[in-house]
C-alpha positions as CSV (number, residue, x, y, z in Angstrom):
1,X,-10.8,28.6,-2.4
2,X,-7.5,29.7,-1.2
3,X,-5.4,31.9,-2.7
4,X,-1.9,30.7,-3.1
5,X,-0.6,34.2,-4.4
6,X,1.2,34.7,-1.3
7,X,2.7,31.3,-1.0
8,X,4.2,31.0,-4.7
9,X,6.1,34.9,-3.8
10,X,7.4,33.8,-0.8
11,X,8.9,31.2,-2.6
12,X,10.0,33.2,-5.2
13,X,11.8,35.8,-3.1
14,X,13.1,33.3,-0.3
15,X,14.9,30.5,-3.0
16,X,14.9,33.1,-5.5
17,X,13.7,31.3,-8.0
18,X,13.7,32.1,-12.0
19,X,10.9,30.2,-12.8
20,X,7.5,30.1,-11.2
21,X,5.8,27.3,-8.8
22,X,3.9,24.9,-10.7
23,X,0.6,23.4,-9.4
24,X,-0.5,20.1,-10.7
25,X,-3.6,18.7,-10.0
26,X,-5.5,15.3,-10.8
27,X,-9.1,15.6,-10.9
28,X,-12.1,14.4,-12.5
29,X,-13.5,17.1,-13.4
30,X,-12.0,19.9,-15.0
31,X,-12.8,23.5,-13.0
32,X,-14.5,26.2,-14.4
33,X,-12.8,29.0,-16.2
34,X,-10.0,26.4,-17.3
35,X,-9.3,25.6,-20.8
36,X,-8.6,22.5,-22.4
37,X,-5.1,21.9,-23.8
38,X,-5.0,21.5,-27.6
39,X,-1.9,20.3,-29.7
40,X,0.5,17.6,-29.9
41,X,3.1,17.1,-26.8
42,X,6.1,15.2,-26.9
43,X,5.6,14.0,-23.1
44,X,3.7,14.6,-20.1
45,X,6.8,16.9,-18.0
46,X,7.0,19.1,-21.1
47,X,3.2,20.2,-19.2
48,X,5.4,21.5,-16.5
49,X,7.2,24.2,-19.0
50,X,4.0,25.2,-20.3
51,X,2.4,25.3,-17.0
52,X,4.6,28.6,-16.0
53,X,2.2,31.3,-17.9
54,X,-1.0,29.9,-17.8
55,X,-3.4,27.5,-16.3
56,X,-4.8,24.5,-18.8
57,X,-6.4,20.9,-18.1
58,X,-4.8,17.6,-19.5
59,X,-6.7,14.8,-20.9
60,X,-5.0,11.3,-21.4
61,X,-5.1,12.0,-24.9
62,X,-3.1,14.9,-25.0
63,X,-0.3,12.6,-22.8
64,X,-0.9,10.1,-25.9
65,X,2.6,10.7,-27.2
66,X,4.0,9.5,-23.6
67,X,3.2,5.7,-22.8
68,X,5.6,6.3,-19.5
69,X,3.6,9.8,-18.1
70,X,0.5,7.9,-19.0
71,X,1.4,4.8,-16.5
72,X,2.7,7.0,-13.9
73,X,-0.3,9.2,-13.5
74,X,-2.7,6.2,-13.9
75,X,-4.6,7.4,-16.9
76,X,-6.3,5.9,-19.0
77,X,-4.4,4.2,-21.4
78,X,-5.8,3.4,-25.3
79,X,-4.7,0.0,-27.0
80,X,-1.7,2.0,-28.9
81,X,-0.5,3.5,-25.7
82,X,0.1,0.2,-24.2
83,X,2.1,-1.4,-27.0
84,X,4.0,2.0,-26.8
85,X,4.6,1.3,-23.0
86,X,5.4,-2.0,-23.8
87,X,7.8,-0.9,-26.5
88,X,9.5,1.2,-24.2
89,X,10.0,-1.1,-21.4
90,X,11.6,-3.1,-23.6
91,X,14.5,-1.1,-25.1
92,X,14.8,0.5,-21.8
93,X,15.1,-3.6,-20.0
94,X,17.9,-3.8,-23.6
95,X,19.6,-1.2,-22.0
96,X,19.4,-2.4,-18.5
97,X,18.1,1.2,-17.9
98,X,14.8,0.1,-16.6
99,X,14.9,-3.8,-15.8
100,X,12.0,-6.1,-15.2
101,X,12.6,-5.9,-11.7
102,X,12.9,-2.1,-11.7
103,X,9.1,-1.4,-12.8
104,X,7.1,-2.3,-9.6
105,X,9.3,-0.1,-8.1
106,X,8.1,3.4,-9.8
107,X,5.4,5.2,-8.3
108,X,2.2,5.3,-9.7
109,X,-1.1,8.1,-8.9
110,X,-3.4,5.9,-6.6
111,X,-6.0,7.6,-8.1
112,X,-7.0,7.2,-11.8
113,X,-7.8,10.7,-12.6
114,X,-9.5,11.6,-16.2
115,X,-7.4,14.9,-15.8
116,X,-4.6,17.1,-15.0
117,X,-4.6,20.5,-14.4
118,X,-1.6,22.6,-14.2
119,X,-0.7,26.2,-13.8
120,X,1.3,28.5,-11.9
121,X,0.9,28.3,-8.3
122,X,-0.1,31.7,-8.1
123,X,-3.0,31.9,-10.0
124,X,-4.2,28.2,-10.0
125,X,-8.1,27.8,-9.4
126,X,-8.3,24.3,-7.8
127,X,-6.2,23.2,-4.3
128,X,-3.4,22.1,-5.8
129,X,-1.9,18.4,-5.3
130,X,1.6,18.8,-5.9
131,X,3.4,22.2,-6.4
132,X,6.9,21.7,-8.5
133,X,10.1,24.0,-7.8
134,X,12.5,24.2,-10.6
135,X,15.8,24.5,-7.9
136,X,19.7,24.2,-8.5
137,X,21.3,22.9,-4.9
138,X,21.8,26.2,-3.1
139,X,17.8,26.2,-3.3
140,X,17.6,22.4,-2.4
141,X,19.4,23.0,0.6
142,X,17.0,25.0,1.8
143,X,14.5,22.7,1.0
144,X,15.7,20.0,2.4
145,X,16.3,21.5,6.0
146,X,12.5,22.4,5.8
147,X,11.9,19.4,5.2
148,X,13.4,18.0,7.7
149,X,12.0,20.1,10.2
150,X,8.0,19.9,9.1
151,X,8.3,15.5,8.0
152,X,10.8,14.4,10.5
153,X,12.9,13.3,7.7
154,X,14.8,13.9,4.2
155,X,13.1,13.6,1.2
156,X,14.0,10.8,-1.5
157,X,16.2,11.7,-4.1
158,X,15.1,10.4,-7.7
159,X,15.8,9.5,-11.1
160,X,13.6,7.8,-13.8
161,X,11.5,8.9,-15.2
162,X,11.0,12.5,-13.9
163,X,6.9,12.3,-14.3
164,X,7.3,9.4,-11.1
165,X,8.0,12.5,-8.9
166,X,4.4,13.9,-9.0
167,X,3.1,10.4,-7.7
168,X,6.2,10.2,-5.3
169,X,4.4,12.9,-3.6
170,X,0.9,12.4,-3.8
171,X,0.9,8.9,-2.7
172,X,3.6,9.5,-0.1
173,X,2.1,13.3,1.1
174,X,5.9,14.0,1.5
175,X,8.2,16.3,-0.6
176,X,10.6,14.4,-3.0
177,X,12.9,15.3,-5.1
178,X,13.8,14.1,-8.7
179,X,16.8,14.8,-10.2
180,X,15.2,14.4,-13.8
181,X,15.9,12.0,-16.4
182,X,17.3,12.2,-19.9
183,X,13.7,12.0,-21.6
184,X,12.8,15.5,-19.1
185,X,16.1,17.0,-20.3
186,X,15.4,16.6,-24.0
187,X,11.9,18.1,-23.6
188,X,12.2,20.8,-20.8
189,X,14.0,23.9,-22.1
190,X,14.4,24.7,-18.4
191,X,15.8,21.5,-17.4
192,X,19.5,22.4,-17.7
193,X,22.3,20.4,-16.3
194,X,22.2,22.6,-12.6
195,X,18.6,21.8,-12.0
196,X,16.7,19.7,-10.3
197,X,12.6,19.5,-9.8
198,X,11.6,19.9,-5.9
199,X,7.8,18.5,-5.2
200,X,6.4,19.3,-2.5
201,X,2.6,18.2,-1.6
202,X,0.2,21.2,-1.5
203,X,-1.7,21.0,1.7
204,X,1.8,21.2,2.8
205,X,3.1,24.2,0.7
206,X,2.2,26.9,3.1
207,X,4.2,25.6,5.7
208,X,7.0,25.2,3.6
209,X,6.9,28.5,2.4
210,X,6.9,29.7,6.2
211,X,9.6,27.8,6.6
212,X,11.7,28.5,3.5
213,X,11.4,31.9,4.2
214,X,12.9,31.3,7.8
215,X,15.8,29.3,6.7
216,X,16.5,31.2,3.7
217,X,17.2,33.9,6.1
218,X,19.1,31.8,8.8
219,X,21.3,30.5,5.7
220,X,22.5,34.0,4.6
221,X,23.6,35.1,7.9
222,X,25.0,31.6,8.8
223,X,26.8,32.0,5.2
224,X,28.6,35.3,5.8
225,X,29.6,33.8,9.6
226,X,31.4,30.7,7.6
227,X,32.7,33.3,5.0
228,X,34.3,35.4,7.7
229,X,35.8,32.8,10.1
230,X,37.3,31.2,6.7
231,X,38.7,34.5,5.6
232,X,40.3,35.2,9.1
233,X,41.5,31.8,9.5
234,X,43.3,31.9,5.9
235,X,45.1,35.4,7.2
236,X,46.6,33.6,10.2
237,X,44.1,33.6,13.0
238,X,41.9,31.8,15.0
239,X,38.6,33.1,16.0
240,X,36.4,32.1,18.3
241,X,33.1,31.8,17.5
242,X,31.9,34.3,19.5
243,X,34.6,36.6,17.9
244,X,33.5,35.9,14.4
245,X,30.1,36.9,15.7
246,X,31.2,39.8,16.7
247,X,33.0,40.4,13.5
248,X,29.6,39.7,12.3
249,X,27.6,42.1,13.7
250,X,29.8,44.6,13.4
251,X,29.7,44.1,9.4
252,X,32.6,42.0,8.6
């Protein structure tokens, strides 16, 4: 098994981070070591919040209270859970929130796991499948461009519901990012206005931390450049770029 201590504080340290990498993982079998999660939850992506101190596996009962995680993780889904789904669907088609249309469009897991195991990236005991970054746009940025660079291309940028990411990713075995929806905002404490969820798939998160950690540290240099050609500019001159480096290296 591989550690992924590393990985999750390089992240940290490179996006500088204030909450932890999340690992999720759908499995069949829940690993050794790992307890069960007990209690009522108001939806699946409240999970995510949880999953920040300590590692815990999900059955589709304990997503019982969200018909919408449920269907976008393909578990399985009781009698009640569908008329809930079906409830839903239609004050969100009411709305024009969600429209007939609009469903076949929202990723769902492949797979039809019995369970989900989450925990912080750091300590989690299975190979994760998707590892979520809580990020504001400084941190996206960074993402982003390491995305870029390792999938020859920009990730999707999402909205409803949130829980959709976590398939986006799987399925796709690229990053995505969701920009959350009102349902994650009313249940995640750390889902404030400024932040966004990053998912990146985890045979891929090594790389990505590697390259994080790279660009992180191109985009603070590249930053104080822009910040000293716009401060000489604004007091009259005009710089050259290889004068601003200079300027640069000689500590501003």
């Amino acid at each position: 098994m591989t550690s992924y201590l590393g990985t999750a504080q390089s992240l940290v340290q490179s996006l500088r981070l204030k909450q932890p990498p999340i690992a999720v993982t759908p499995t069949n079998r829940i690993p050794d070591g790992v307890e069960s999660w007990s209690g009522p939850t108001p939806a699946g992506c409240r999970f995510w919040q949880e999953a920040a101190t300590r590692t815990f596996a999900t059955s589709a009962a304990d997503h019982a209270l969200c018909s919408i995680g449920l269907h976008t993780h393909g578990m399985e889904m009781s009698p009640a859970a569908i008329a809930d789904l079906g409830a839903a669907l239609k004050v969100f088609a009411d709305l024009t929130y969600v429209r007939d249309q609009d469903v076949a469009s929202i990723p769902v897991l492949a797979s039809k796991p019995k369970y989900i195991v989450y925990g912080p990236l750091a300590e989690t005991p299975i190979e994760p499948d998707v590892v979520l970054l809580f990020v504001q746009a400084g941190q996206t940025l960074i993402l982003s461009e390491a995305s870029q660079q390792l999938e020859g291309g920009l990730p999707p940028a999402m909205g409803r519901p949130a829980c959709a990411v976590i398939p986006q990713a799987k399925n796709s075995g690229r990053s995505a990012l969701s920009l959350g929806c009102c349902g994650a905002r009313a249940y995640l404490d750390v889902m404030t206005d400024d932040v966004a969820i990053y998912a990146v798939p985890g045979s891929a998160i090594a790389a990505f931390a590697g390259r994080v950690t790279a660009l992180a540290g191109a985009n603070a240099i590249l930053t104080k450049f822009h910040q000293l050609r716009r401060r000489d500019v604004e007091a009259g001159k005009t710089p050259t770029v290889q004068e601003s480096l200079a300027t640069l290296q000689a500590g501003g």
